[in-house]
C-alpha positions as CSV (number, residue, x, y, z in Angstrom):
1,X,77.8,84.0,110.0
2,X,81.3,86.0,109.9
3,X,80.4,89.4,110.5
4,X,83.2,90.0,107.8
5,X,81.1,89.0,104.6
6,X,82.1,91.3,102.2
7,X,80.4,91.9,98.5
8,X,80.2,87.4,97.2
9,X,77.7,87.6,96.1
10,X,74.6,94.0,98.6
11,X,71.3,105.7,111.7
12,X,69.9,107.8,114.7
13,X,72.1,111.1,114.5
14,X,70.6,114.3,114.5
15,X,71.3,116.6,111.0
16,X,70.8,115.0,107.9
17,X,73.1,115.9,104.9
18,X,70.7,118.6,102.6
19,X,71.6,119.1,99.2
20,X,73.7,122.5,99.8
21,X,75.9,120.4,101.3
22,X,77.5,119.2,98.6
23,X,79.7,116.3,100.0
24,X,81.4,119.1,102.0
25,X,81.1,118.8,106.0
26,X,82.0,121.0,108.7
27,X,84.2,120.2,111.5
28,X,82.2,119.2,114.3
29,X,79.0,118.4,112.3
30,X,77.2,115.1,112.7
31,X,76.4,113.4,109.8
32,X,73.5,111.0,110.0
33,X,72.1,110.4,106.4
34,X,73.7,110.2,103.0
35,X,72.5,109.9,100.0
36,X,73.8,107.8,96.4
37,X,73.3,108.5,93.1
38,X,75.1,106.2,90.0
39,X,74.4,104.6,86.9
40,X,73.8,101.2,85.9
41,X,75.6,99.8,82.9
42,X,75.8,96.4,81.5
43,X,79.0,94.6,82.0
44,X,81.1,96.4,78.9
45,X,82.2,92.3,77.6
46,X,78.4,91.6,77.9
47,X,77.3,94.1,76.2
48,X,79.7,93.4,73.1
49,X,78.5,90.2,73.1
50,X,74.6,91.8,73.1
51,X,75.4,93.9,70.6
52,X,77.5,91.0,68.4
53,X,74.0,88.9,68.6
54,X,71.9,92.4,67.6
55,X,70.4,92.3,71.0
56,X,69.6,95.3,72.8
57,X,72.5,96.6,75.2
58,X,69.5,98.8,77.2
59,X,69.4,98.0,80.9
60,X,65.6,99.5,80.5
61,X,63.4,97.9,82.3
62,X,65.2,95.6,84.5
63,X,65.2,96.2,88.4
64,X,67.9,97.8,90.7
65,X,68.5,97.9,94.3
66,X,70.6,100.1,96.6
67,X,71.3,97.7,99.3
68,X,73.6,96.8,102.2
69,X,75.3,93.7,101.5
70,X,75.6,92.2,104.8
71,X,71.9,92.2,105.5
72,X,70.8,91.0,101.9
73,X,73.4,88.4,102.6
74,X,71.2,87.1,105.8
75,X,67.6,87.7,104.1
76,X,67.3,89.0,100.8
77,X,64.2,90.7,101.7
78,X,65.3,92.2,104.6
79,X,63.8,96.0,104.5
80,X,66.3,97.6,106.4
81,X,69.1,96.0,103.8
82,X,66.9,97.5,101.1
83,X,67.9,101.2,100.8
84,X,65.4,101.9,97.3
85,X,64.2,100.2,94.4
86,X,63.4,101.3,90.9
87,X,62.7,100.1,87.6
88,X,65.9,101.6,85.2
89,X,64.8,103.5,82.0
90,X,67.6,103.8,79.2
91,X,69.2,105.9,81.1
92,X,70.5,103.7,84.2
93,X,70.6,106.5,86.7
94,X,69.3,105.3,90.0
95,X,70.1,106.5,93.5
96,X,68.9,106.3,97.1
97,X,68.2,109.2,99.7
98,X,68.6,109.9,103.0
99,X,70.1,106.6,103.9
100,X,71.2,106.0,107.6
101,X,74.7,105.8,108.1
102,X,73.8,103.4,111.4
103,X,71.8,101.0,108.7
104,X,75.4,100.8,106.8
105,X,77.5,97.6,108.4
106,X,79.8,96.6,105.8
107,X,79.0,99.4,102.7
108,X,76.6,100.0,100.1
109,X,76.0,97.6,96.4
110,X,74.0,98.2,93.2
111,X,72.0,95.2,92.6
112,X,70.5,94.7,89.4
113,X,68.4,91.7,88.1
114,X,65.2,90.9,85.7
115,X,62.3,90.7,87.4
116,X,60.6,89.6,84.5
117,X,60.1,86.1,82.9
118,X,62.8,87.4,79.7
119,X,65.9,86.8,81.9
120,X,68.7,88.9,80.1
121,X,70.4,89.2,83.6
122,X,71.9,87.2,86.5
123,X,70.8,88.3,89.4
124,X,74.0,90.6,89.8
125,X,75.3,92.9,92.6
126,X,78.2,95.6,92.6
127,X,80.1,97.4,95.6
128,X,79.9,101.1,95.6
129,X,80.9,101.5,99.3
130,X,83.1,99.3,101.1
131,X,83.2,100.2,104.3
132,X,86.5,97.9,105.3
133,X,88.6,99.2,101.8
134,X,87.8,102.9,102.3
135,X,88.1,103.0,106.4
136,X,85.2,103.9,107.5
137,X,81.1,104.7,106.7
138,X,80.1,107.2,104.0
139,X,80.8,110.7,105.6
140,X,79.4,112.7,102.6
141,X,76.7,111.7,99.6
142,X,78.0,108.8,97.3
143,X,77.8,110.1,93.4
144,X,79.2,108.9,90.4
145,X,78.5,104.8,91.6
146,X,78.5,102.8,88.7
147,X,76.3,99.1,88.8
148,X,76.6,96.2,86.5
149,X,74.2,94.2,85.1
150,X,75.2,91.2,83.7
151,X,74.3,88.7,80.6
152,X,72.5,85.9,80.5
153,X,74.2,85.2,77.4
154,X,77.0,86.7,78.7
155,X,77.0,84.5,82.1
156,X,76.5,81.0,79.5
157,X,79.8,81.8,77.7
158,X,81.8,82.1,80.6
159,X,80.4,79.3,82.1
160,X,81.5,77.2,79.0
161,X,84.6,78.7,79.3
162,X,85.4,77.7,82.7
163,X,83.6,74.1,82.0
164,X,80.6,72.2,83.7
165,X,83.3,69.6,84.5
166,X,85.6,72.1,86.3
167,X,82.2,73.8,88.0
168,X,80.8,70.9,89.2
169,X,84.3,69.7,90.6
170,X,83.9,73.0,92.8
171,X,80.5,72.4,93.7
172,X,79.6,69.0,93.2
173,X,76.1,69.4,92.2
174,X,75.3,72.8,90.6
175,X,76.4,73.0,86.8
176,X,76.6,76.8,86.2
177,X,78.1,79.9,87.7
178,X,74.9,81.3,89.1
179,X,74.0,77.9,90.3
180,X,77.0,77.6,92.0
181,X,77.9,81.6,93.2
182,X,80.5,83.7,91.6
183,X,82.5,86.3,91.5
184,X,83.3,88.1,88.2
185,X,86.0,90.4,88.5
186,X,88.6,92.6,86.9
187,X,92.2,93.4,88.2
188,X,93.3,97.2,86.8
189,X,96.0,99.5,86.9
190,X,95.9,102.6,88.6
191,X,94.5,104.1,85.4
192,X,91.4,101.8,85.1
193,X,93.4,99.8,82.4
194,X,92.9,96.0,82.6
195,X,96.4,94.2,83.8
196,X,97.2,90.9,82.0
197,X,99.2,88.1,83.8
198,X,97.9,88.6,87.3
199,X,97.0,85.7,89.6
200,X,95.1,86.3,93.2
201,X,96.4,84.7,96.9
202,X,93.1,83.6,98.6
203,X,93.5,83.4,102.1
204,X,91.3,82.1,104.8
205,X,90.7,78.5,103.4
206,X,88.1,79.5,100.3
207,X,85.3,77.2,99.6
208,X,85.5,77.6,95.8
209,X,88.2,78.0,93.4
210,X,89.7,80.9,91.2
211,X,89.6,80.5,87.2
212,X,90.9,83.1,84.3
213,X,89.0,83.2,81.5
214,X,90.8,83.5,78.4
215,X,89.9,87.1,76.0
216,X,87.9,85.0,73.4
217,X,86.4,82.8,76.2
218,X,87.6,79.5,74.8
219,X,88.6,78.4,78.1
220,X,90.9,79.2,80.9
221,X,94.2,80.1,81.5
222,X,97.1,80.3,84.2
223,X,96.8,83.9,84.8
224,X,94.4,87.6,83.7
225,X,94.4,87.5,79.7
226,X,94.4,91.1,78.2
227,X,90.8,91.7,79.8
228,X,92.2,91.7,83.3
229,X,89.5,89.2,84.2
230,X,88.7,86.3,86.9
231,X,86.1,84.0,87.5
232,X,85.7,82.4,91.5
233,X,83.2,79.8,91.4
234,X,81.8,78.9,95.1
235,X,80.8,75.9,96.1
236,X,76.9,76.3,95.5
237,X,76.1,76.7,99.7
238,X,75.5,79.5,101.4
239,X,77.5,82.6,101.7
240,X,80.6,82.6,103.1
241,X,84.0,85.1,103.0
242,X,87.7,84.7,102.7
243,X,90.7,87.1,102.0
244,X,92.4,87.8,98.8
245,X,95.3,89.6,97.2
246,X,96.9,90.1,94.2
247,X,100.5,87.6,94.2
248,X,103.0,89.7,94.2
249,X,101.8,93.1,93.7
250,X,101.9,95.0,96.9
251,X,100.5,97.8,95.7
252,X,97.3,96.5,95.8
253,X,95.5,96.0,99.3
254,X,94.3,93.3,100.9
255,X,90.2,92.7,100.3
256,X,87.4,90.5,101.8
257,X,85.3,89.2,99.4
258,X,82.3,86.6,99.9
259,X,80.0,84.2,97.5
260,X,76.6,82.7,97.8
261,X,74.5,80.4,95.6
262,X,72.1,81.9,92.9
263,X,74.0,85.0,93.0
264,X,77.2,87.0,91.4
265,X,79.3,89.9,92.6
266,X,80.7,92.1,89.9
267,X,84.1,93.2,91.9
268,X,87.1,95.5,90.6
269,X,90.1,94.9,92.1
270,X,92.4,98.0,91.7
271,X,95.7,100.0,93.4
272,X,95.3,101.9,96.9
273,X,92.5,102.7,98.3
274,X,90.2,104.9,95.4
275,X,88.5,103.2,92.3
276,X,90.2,104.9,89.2
């Protein structure tokens, strides 16, 4: 598998970060351990949709992950890709401790899913680390991470927006998104503001294909809508990773993303090298 998998669809030093810390190291000082703390939210369109259908927009109760994407990528069960587990209450906070920077190969993702037999998510997985984007390993404690969990009945409407017909033309068997692997992502400004009229460059000979949803989901369009949004479907095999950027827009780096079947990567695509 290329070592370069990216989120697609999640150390031996000698002086652990201690809370005093604060982020802040000394020169000289080897940092072995980290540690995360975030929130888990469900994906803002989803939860309109929730809340249009008087469902609850809780993530209560569903299951969350801090994981290493790269390792979950290989085995989903891999221990050493698992960095904690939880069970959210209606707050969403989760976090992770003393985390190995040597267990950290491409970054860190908050994955979310229901591990019970209601389904109101996709199994769904976010970057808060990317160890390629941001040049390097966590060097201090990761706070403020935000996760997504995302609708099923979210998930259903954009896969009618995109169309069976156009998924299984990508995939030739699997007749959803999460059937097939997908990335749902966002272009933004440097604000955080969704950009409209944006198209992305793949590079690296992509198995899938790129779609824009339109805002009210009643199909697709040639470019963003006013939601900033984009739907890659994979082609429903394994994972596997290509380049991206955004046409035209220098401003915005390069990334390396990557899909897999039965799975979906909640990915912002923004300016420089910081999430706004």
């Amino acid at each position: 598998m290329n070592r370069a998998l990216a989120f697609a669809v999640l150390c031996s030093c000698s002086s652990p970060m201690s809370p005093q810390d604060s982020g802040v190291t000394d020169a000289g000082m080897d940092i072995s351990q980290f540690n995360v703390s975030g929130t888990a939210l469900m994906y803002p369109e989803g939860a309109a949709m929730l809340a249009d259908a008087g469902l609850s927009t809780s993530v209560a109760g569903l299951f969350v992950r801090v994981e290493e994407p790269f390792k979950i990528a290989l085995n989903d069960q891999d221990p050493l890709g698992i960095f904690s587990t939880a069970y959210l209450d209606a707050g969403g906070e989760f976090g992770a401790t003393d985390v190995q920077i040597d267990s950290v190969t491409l970054g860190v993702a908050g994955g979310i899913r229901d591990n019970t037999d209601a389904g109101r998510v996709i199994r769904a997985a976010t970057p808060i680390w990317d160890v390629a984007l941001q040049g390097g390993k966590p060097e201090a404690d990761i706070t403020g991470a935000k996760a997504y969990a995302v609708p099923t009945l979210y998930h259903d409407a954009l896969t009618q927006a995109v169309g069976t017909a156009q998924i299984v033309g990508v995939t030739n068997d699997a007749g959803t998104l999460i059937r097939a692997g997908f990335i749902l992502g966002r272009i933004v400004d440097s604000s955080g503001a969704p950009v409209a009229g944006a198209t992305l460059t793949p590079e690296g000979g992509p198995p899938g294909k790129f779609f824009y949803p339109t805002a009210d989901l009643s199909g697709t369009g040639p470019s963003t809508s006013s939601t900033g949004q984009f739907i890659y479907v994979h082609n429903g095999g394994d994972v596997q990773t290509f380049s991206l950027t955004v046409t035209g827009q220098s401003q915005y780096k390069r990334r390396t993303a990557g899909a897999t079947h039965d799975a979906c990567l909640v990915l912002t695509i923004y300016p420089g090298d910081n999430a706004p």
